[in-house]
N, C-alpha and C positions, 0 to 999 in steps of 0.2 A: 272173367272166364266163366264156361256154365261147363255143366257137367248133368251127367242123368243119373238114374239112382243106381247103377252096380259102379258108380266113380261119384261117392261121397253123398249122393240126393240134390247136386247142384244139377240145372238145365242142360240140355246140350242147346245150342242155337245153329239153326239151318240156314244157310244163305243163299238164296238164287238170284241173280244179277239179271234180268229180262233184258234188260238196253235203255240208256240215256240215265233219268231217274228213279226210275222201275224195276220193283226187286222184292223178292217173297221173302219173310223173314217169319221161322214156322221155330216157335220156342212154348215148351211143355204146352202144346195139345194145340195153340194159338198160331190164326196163321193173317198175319199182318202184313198188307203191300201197299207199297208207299208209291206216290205219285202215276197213276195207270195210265198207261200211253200205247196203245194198244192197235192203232193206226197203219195203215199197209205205207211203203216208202212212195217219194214222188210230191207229195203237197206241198201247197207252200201255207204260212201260217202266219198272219199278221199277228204283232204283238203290242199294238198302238205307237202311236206318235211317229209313223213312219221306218218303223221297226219292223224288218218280217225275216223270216230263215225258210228253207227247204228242211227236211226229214229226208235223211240217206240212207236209212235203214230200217228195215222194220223189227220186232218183238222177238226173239230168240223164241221165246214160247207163246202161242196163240193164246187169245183170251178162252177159247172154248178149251182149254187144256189148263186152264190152273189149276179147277178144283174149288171146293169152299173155300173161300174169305171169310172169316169173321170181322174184320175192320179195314180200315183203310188212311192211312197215314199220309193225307194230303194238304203239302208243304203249301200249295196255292189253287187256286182254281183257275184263277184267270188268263195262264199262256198257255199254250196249246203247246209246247212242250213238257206239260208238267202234268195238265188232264188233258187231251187231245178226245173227239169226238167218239171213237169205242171207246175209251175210258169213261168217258161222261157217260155213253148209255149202258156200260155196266152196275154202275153207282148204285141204284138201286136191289142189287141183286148181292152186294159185297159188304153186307151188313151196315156196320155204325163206322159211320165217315166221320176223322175228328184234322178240323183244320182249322185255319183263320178264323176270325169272329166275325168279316165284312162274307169270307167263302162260304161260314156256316149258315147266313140270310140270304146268301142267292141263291143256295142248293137247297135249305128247308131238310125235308122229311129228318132221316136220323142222325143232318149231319151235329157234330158240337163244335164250336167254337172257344178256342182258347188265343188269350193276350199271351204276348213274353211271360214266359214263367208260373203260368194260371197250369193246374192241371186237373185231367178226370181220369175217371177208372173205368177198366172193363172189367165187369164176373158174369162169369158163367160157369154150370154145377162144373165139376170136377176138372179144373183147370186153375192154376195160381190167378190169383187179382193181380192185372196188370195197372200201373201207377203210369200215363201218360203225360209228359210234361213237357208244354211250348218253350224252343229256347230261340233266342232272338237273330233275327235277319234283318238285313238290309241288300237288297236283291238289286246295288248299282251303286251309284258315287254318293256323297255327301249330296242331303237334299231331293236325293232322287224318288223319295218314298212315294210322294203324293203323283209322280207321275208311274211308276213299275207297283205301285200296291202295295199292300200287306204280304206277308212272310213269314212262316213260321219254322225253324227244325223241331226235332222231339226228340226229348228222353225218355228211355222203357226201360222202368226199373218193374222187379216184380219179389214176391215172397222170397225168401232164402237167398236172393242174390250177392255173392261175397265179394267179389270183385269187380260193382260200379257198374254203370249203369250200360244201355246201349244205345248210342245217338248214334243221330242223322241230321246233319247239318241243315239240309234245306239249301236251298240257292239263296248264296250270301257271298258278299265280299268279304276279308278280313278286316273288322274293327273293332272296337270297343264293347259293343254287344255280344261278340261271337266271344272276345275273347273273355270277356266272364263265364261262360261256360268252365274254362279252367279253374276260376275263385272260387264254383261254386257246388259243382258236381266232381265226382269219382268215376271217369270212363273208364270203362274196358273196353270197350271197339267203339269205333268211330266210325262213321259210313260219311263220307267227304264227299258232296257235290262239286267238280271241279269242271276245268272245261276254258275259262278264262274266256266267258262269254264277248262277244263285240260285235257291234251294229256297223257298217261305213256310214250311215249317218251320224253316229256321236262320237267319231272317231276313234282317239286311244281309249276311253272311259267304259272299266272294265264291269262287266252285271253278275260273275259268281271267281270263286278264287280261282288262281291263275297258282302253278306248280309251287314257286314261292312264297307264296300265303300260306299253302298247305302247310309247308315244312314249318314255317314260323308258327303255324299253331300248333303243330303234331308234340314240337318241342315244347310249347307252352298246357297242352292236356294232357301228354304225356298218357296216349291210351296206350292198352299193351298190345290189339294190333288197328292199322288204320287202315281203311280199305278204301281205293279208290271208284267214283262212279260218275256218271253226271260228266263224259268226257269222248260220249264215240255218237254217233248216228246221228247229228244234226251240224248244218253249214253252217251255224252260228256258234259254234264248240270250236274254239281256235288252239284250244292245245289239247292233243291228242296223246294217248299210250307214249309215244314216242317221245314226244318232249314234255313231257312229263319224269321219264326216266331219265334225260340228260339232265334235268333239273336237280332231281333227285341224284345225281349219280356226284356231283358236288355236296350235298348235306351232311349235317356230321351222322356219324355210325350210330350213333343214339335214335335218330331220327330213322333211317334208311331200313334199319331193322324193324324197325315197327307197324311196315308197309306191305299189303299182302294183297296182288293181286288175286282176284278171280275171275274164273274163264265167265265169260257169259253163255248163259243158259244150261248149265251144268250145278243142281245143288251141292253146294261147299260147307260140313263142318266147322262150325267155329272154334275148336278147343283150343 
């Protein structure tokens, strides 16, 4: 949980859901956005090997309307749902971009690269040190790494923080890697890529968690809330708001409590 200083001297954390993976997350003074997609609707987007989706929606908020960035939380560089072309040609103007280790040599200038579990720091004067740490994806089936790339989520711990950390999955399936996150960290919110990605050329073989998965993890991290994202404005997003709550609407009450929508493009409070 965060809090600001007339509630104890813990952070408050800001959330604004732009659309797809795209989301401002603004905590003591820092204003961190993950994955920029920034793109009018209409394109189509090849994603290699015969992979490609449509964009059905575009940004809740324009990019000439965010505002400073100081960082940039990018899960992948390489699908265009994840950097798509205005996001790419903001990069430069959104301070220190910290992703992959293969995305932080194609991008250069201030991006960083981090492996599973490698982290860095941002400081600056009168702002808490944020503590950035890669947690691990697999962005497709068994095997699929060398052909879908590299992947990273992130944890954001920072100074004072009491109650665990703040992740972002990243586009991932449920397995083994994700689920050390539970072994290994203390979450309080979870920010869930969902969507239960699929191609008709690879048939049923699913590329990030499918409503199911989520619950199997939510119950295994046990954050205190889980926020869904990574599930509206693209044809290759197969589970949507909708079936995601009939999924949901089966889980045990442990889990189901723990799930909080938010509107998109509307900043949300996290207390």
């Amino acid at each position: 949980m965060s809090r600001d200083g007339a509630r104890g001297g813990l952070m408050t954390i800001r959330l604004t859901h732009i659309g797809g993976p795209t989301a401002l997350i603004e905590v003591g003074g820092w204003r961190l956005l993950t994955d920029p997609t920034f793109d009018a609707p209409g394109r189509r987007y090849d994603f290699g090997w015969g992979t490609s989706s449509h964009k059905l929606t575009g940004p809740a908020i324009a990019a000439d309307q965010l505002g400073p960035i100081d960082a940039v939380l990018l899960s992948h560089d390489h699908h265009g749902d994840n950097l798509d072309p205005a996001g790419r040609a903001l990069l430069p103007s959104l301070g220190v971009v910290v992703t992959t280790v293969p995305g932080a040599r194609r991008l250069g200038g201030s991006a960083r690269g981090l492996a599973p579990w490698g982290t860095t720091r941002l400081e600056a004067e009168g702002k808490p040190t944020l503590e950035i740490t890669a947690t691990p994806c697999r962005h497709g089936p068994p095997l699929s790494k060398p052909i879908v790339g590299e992947v990273v989520g992130f944890a954001v711990r920072w100074e004072g923080q009491q109650d665990g950390v703040l992740w972002i999955s990243g586009d991932t399936v449920l397995y083994d890697g994700v689920k050390e996150v539970a072994q290994r960290l203390r979450v309080d919110t979870a920010i869930l890529h969902l969507g239960g990605v699929r191609f008709p050329i690879t048939g049923p073989l699913r590329y990030t968690m499918t409503a199911a998965e989520a619950i199997e993890l939510i119950g295994l991290v046990r954050p205190r809330t889980a926020i869904p994202i990574h599930y509206e404005g693209w044809k290759h997003f197969r589970q949507g708001r909708d079936a995601i709550e009939q999924e949901l609407a089966g889980a045990p009450a442990d889990v189901r409590e723990r799930v909080r929508w938010v509107p998109i493009g509307e900043p949300v409070e996290l207390a």
